[in-house]
ZADO-1210 file (C-alpha; in nm, 4 decimals, padded with zeros to 6 digits):
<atoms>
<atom x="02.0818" y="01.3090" z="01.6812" code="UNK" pos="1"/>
<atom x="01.9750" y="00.9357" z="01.7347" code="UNK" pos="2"/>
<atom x="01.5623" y="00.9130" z="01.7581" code="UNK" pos="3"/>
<atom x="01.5201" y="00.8765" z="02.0838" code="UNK" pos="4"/>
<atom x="01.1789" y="00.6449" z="02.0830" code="UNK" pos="5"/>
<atom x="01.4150" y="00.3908" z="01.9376" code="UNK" pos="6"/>
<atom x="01.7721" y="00.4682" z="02.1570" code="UNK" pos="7"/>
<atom x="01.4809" y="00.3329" z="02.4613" code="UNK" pos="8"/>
<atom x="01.4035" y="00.0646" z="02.2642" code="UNK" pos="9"/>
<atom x="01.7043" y="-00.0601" z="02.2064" code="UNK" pos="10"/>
<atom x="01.8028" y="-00.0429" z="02.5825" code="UNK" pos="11"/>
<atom x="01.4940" y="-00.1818" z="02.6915" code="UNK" pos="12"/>
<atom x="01.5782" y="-00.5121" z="02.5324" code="UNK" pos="13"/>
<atom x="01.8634" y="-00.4965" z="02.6688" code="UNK" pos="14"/>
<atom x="01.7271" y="-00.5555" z="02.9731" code="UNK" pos="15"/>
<atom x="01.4669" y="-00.8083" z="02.8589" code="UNK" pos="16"/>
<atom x="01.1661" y="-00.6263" z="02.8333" code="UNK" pos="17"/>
<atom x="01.1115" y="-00.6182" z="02.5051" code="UNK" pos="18"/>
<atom x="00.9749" y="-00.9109" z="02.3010" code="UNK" pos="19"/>
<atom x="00.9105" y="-00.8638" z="01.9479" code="UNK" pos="20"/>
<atom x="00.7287" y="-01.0125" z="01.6409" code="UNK" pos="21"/>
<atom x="00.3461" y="-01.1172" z="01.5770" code="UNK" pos="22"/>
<atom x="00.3520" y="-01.4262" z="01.8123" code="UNK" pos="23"/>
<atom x="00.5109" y="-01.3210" z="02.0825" code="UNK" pos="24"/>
<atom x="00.3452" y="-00.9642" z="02.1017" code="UNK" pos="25"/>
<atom x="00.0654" y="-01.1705" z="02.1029" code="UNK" pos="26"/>
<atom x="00.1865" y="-01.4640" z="02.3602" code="UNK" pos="27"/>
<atom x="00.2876" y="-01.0737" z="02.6068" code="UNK" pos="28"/>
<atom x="-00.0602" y="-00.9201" z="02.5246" code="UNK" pos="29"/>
<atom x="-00.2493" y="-01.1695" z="02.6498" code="UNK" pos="30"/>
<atom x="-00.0707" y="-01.3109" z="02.9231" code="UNK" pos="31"/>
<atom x="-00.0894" y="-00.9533" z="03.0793" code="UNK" pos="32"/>
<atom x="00.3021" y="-00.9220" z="03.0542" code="UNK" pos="33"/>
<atom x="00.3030" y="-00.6415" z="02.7845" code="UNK" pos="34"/>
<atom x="00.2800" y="-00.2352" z="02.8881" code="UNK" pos="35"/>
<atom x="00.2764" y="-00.1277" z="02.5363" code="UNK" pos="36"/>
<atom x="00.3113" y="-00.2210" z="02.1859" code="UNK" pos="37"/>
<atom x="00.4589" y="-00.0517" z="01.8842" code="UNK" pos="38"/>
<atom x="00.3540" y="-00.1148" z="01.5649" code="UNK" pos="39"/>
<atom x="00.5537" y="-00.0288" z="01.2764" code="UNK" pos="40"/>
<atom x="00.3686" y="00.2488" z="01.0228" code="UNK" pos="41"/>
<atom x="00.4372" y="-00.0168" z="00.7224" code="UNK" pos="42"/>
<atom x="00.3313" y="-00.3325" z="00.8734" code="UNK" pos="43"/>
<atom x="00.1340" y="-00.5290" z="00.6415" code="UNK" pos="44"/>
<atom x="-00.2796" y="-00.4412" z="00.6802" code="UNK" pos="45"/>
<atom x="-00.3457" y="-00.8174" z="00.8471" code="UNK" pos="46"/>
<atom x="-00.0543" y="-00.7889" z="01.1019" code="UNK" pos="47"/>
<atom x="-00.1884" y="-00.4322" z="01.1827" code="UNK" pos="48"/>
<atom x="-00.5460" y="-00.5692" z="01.2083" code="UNK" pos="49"/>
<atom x="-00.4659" y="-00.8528" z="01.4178" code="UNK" pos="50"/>
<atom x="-00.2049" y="-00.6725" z="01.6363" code="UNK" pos="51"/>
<atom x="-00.5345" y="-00.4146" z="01.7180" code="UNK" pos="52"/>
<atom x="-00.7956" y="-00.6194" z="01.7561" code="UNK" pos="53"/>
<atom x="-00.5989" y="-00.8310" z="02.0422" code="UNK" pos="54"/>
<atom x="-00.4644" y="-00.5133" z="02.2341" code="UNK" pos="55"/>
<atom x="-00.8085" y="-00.3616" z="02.2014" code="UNK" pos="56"/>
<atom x="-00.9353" y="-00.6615" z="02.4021" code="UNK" pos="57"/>
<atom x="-00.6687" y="-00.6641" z="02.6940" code="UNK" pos="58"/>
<atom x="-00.6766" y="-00.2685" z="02.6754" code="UNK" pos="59"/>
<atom x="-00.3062" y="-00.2424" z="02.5866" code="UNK" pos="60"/>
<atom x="-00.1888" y="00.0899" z="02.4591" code="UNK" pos="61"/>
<atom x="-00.0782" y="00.0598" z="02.1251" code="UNK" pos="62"/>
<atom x="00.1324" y="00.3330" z="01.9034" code="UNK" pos="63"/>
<atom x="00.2279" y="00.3690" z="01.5247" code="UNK" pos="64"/>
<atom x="00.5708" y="00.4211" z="01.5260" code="UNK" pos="65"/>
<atom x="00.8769" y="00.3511" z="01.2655" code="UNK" pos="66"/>
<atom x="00.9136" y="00.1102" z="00.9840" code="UNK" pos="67"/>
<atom x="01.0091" y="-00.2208" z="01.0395" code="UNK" pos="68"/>
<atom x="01.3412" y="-00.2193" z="00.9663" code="UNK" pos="69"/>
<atom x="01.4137" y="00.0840" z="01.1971" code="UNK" pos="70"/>
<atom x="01.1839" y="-00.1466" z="01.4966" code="UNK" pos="71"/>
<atom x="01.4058" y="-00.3992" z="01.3712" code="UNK" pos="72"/>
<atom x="01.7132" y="-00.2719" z="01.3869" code="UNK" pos="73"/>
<atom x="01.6430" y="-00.0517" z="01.7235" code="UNK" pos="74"/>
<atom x="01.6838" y="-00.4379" z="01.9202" code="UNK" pos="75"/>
<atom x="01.9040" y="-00.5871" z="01.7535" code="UNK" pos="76"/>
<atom x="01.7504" y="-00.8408" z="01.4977" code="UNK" pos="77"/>
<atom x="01.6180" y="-00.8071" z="01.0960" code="UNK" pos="78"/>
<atom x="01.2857" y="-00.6469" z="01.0507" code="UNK" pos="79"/>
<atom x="00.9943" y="-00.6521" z="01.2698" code="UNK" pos="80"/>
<atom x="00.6634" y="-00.5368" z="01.2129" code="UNK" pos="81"/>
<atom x="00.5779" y="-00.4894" z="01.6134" code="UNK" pos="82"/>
<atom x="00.7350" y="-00.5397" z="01.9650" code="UNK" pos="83"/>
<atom x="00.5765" y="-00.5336" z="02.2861" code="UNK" pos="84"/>
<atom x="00.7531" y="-00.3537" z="02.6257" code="UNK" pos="85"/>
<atom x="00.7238" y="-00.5467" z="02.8902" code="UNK" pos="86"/>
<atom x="00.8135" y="-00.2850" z="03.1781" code="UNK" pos="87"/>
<atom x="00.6367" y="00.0068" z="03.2949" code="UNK" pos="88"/>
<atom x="00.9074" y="00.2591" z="03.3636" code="UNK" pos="89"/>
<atom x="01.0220" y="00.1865" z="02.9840" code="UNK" pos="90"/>
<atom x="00.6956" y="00.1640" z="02.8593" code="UNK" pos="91"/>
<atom x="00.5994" y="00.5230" z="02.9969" code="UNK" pos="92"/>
<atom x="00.9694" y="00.6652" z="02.8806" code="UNK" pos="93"/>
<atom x="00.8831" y="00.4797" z="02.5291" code="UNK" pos="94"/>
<atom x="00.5042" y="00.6866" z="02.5515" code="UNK" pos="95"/>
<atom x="00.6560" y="00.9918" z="02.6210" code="UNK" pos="96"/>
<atom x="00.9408" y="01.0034" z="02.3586" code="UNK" pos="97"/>
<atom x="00.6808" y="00.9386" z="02.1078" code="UNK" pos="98"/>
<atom x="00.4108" y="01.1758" z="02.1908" code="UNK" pos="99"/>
<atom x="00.7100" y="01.4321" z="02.2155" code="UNK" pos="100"/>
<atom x="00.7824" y="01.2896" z="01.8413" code="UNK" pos="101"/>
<atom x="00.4263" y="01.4289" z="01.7744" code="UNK" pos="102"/>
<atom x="00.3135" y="01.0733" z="01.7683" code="UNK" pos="103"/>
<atom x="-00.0263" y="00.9222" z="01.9566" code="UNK" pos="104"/>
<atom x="-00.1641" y="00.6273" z="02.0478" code="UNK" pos="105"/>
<atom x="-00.3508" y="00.4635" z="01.7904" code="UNK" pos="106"/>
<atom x="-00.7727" y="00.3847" z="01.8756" code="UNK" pos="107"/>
<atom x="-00.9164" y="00.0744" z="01.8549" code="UNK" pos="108"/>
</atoms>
């Protein structure tokens, strides 16, 4: 069976509301645009840092989840170390699936 975090990812971006990679996680976070943001479990320690310390500020969930060629591949493109939903139904769908997956949302 497909994972099923990833199955929503990959239709969420087909609808657009998912943006993906450092700069424009960061452009969603702090515009207010982005519900969530998954950060892939190997993403390099500075990425990872950075990626916290900005969702921490705008108090955006953020979740450990994948690698980032599975993120990657999940919308579409080569590897990415993070993407960003930008809709609240997916977002919450997105939550779910992973806490279901045992995962949790990561503290800042």
């Amino acid at each position: 069976m497909r994972d099923k975090v990833l199955s929503l990812l990959g239709i969420a971006q087909k609808a657009r509301a998912v943006v993906a990679g450092n700069f424009l996680v960061e452009q969603a976070v702090s515009k207010g645009t982005a519900m969530m943001v998954i950060l892939a479990e190997d993403a390099a320690p500075n990425t990872t840092d950075g990626i916290r310390k900005i969702t921490h500020h705008y108090g955006v969930p953020v979740f450990l989840y994948g690698t980032k060629d599975t993120l990657g591949h999940a919308i579409g493109k080569n590897e990415r170390s993070c993407a960003a939903v930008l809709d609240d139904g997916f977002a919450k769908a997105i939550r779910t699936a992973i806490e279901s997956a045992g995962g949790k949302e990561l503290e800042n």
